[in-house]
Backbone as CSV, one residue per row, in Angstrom:
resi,resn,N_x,N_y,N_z,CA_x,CA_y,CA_z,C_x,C_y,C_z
1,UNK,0.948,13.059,75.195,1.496,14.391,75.349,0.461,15.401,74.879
2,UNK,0.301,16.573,75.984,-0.578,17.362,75.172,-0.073,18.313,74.934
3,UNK,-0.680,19.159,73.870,-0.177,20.096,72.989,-0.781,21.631,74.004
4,UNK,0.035,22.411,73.973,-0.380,23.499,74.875,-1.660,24.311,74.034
5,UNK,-2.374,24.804,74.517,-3.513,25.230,74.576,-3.054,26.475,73.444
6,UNK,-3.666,26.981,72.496,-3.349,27.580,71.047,-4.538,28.766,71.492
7,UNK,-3.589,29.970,71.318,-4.171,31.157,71.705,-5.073,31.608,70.487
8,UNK,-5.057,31.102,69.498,-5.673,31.836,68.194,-6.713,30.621,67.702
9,UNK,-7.024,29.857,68.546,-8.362,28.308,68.282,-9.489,29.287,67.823
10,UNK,-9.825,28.565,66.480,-11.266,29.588,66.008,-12.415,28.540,67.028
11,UNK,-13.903,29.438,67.120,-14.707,29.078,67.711,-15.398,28.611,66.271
12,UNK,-15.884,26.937,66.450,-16.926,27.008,65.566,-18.116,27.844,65.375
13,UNK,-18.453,27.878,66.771,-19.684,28.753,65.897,-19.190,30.288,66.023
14,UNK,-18.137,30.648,65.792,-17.825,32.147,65.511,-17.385,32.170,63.572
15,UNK,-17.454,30.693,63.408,-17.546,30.695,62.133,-18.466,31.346,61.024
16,UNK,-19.965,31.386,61.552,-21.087,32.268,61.084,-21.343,33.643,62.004
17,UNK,-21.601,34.085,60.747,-21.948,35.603,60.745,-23.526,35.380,61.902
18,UNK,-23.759,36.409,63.024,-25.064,35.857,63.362,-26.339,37.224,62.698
19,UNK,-25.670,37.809,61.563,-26.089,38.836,60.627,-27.040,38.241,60.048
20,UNK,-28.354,39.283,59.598,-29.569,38.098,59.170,-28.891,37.976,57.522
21,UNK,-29.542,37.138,56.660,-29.090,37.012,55.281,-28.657,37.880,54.871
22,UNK,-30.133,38.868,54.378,-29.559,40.214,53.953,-28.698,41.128,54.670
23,UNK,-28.029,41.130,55.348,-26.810,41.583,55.738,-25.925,40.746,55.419
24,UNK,-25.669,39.604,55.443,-24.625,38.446,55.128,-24.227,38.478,53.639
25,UNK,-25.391,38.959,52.553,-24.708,39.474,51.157,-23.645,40.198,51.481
26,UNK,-22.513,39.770,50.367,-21.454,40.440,49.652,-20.299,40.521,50.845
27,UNK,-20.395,39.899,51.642,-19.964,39.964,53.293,-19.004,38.691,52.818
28,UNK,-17.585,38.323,52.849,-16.650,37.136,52.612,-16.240,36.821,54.162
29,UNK,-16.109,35.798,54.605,-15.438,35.887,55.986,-14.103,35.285,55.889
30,UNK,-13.129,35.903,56.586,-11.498,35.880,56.326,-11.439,34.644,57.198
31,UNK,-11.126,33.521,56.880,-10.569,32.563,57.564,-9.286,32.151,56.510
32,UNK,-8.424,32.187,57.703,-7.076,31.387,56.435,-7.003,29.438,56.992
33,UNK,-6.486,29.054,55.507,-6.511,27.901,55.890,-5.160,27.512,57.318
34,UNK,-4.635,28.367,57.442,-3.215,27.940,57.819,-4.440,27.567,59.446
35,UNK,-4.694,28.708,59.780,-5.943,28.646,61.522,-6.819,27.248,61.285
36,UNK,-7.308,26.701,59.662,-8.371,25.533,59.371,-7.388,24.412,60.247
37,UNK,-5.858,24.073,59.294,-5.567,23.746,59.716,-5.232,23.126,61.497
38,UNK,-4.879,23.884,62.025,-4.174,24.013,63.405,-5.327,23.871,64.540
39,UNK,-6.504,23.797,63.848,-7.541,23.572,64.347,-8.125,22.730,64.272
40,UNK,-7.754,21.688,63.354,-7.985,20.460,62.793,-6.912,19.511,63.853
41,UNK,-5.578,19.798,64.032,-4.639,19.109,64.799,-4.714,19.453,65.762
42,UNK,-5.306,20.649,66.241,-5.909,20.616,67.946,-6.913,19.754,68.410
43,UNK,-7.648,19.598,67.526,-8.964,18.790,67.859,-8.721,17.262,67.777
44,UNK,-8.169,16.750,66.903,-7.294,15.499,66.563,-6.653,15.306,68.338
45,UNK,-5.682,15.986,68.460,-4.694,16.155,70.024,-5.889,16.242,71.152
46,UNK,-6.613,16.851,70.923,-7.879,17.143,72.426,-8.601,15.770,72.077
47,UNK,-9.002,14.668,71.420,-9.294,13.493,71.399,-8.513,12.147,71.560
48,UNK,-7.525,12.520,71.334,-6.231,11.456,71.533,-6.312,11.911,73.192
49,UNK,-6.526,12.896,74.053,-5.917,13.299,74.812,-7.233,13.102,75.894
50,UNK,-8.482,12.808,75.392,-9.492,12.481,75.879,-9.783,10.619,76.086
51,UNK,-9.363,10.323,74.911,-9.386,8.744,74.788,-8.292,8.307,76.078
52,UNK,-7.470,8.908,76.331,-6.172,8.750,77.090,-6.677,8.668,78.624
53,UNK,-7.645,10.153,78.508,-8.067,10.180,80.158,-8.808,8.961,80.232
54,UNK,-10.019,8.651,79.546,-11.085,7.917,79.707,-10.553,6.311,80.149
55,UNK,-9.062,5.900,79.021,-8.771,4.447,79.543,-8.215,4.659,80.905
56,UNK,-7.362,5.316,81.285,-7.017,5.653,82.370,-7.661,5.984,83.405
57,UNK,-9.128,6.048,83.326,-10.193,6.214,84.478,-10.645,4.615,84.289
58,UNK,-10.683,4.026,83.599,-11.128,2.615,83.549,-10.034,1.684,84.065
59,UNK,-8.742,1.909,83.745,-7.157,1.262,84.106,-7.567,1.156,85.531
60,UNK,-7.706,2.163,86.340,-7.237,2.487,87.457,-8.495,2.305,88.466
61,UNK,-9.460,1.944,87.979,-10.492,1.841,88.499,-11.894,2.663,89.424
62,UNK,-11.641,3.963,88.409,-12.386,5.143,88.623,-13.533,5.274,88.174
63,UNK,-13.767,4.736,86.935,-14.710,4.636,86.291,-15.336,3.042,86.000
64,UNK,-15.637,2.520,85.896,-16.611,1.271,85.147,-17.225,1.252,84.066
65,UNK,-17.468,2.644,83.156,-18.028,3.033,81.730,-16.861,2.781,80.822
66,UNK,-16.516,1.043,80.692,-16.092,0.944,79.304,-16.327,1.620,78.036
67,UNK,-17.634,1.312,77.757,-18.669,1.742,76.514,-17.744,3.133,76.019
68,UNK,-17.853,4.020,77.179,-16.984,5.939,77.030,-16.325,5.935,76.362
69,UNK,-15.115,4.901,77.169,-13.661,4.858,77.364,-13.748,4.436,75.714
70,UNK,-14.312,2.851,75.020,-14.053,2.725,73.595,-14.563,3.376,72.798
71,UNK,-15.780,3.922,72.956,-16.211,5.697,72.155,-15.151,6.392,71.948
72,UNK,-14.505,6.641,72.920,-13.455,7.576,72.946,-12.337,6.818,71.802
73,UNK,-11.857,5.958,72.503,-10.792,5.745,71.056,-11.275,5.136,70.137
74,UNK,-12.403,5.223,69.650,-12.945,5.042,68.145,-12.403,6.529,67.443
75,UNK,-13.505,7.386,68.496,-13.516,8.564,67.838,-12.277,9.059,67.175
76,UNK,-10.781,8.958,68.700,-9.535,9.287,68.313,-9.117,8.479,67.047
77,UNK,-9.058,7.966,67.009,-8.742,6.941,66.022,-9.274,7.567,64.800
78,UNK,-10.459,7.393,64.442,-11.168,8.441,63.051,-10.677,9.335,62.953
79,UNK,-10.955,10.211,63.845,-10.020,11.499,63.500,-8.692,11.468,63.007
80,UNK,-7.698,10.369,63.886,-6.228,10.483,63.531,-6.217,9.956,62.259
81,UNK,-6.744,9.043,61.580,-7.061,8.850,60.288,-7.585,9.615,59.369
82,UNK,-8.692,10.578,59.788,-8.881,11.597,58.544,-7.915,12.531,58.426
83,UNK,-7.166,12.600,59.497,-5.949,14.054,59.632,-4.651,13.138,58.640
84,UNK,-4.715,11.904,58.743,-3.591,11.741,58.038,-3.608,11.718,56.038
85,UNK,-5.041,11.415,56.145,-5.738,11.097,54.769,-5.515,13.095,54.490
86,UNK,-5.865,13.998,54.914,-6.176,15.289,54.624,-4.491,15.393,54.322
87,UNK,-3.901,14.867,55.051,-2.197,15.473,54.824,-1.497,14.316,53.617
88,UNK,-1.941,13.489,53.334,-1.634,12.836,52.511,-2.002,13.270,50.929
89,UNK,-3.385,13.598,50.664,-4.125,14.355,49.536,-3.329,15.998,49.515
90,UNK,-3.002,16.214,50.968,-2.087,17.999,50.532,-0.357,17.538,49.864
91,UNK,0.043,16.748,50.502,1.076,16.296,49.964,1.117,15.839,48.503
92,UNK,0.194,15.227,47.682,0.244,15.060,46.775,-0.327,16.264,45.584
93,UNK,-1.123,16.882,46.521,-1.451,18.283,45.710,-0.012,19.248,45.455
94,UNK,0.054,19.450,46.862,2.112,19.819,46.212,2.749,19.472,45.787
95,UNK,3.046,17.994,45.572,4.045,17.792,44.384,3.654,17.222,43.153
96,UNK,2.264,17.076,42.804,1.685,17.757,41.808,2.352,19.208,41.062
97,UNK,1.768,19.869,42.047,2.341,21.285,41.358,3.562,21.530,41.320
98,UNK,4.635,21.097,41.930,5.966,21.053,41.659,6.615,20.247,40.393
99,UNK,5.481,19.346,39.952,5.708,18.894,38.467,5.335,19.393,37.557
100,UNK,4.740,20.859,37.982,4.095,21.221,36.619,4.838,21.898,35.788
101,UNK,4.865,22.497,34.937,6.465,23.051,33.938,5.353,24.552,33.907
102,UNK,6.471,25.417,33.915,6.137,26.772,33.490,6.029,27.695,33.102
């Protein structure tokens, strides 16, 4: 299933300033984590969703580049594993702090 296309996807490289250094002093750039996020599970979804095409060009006999096709779900795979490890470490950071007394 794919996830509909997210009107607010940051551009990596709109991540840097293309300001030379000295302009880049004292300069913070506003990224909220909530966009880190959602951009993290888009990219996760656009590889699950790539691994998907690729077996399915091999299934069906469109392609012959195995090699792609298991690139591809390696990659998905890593990813869906670091996304779960990142939500697992936030989960415990919150109820962490929900144990803390105040």
């Amino acid at each position: 299933m794919k996830i509909p296309e997210n009107p607010m996807r940051i551009d990596p490289k709109g991540l840097t300033d293309p300001a030379s250094p000295q302009e880049q002093k004292g300069k913070v750039r506003d990224v909220r984590f909530s966009d880190q996020l959602r951009e993290l599970l888009y990219s996760v979804n656009d590889k699950q969703v790539n691994a998907d095409e690729e077996v399915g060009k091999v299934v069906t006999g469109e392609s012959e580049d195995l090699h792609t096709a298991m690139v591809a779900l390696e990659e998905a795979s890593v990813s869906f594993q670091l996304m779960l490890e990142i939500r697992n470490k936030m989960l415990e950071a919150y109820q962490e702090i929900n144990r803390m007394n105040i």
